[in-house]
C-alpha positions in Angstrom: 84.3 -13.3 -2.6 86.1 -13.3 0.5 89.1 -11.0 1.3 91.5 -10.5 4.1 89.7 -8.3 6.6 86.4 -9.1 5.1 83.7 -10.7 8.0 83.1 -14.4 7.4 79.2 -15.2 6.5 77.5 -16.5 9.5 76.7 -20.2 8.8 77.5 -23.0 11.1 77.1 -26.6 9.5 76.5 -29.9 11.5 79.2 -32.1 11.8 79.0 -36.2 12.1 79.2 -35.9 15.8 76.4 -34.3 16.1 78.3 -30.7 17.4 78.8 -27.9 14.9 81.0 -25.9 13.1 81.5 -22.1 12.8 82.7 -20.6 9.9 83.4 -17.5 11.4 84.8 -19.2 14.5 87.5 -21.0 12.8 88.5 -18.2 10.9 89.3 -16.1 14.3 90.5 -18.7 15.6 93.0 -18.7 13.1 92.4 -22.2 11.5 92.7 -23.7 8.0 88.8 -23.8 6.2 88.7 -25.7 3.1 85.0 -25.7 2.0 83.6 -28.1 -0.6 80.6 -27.4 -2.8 78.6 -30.3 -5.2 76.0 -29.8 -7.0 74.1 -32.7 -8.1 73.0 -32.2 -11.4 70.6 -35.4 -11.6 
């Protein structure tokens, strides 16, 4: 679990634009992540 001070894990997911996204970025960038996990359980 993530706390304040804590690094970010270094990921970066595609977006639909084709570009991609930084978790670690946007959090020192100061911005807003919400991040959604499903699990398909078929």
């Amino acid at each position: 679990m993530l706390k304040t001070g804590n690094q970010a894990p270094r990921f970066e997911l595609s977006k639909i634009d084709g570009n991609f996204i930084s978790l670690s970025r946007e959090i020192n960038e100061h911005r807003s992540v919400l991040l959604i996990f499903l699990r398909h359980l078929g």
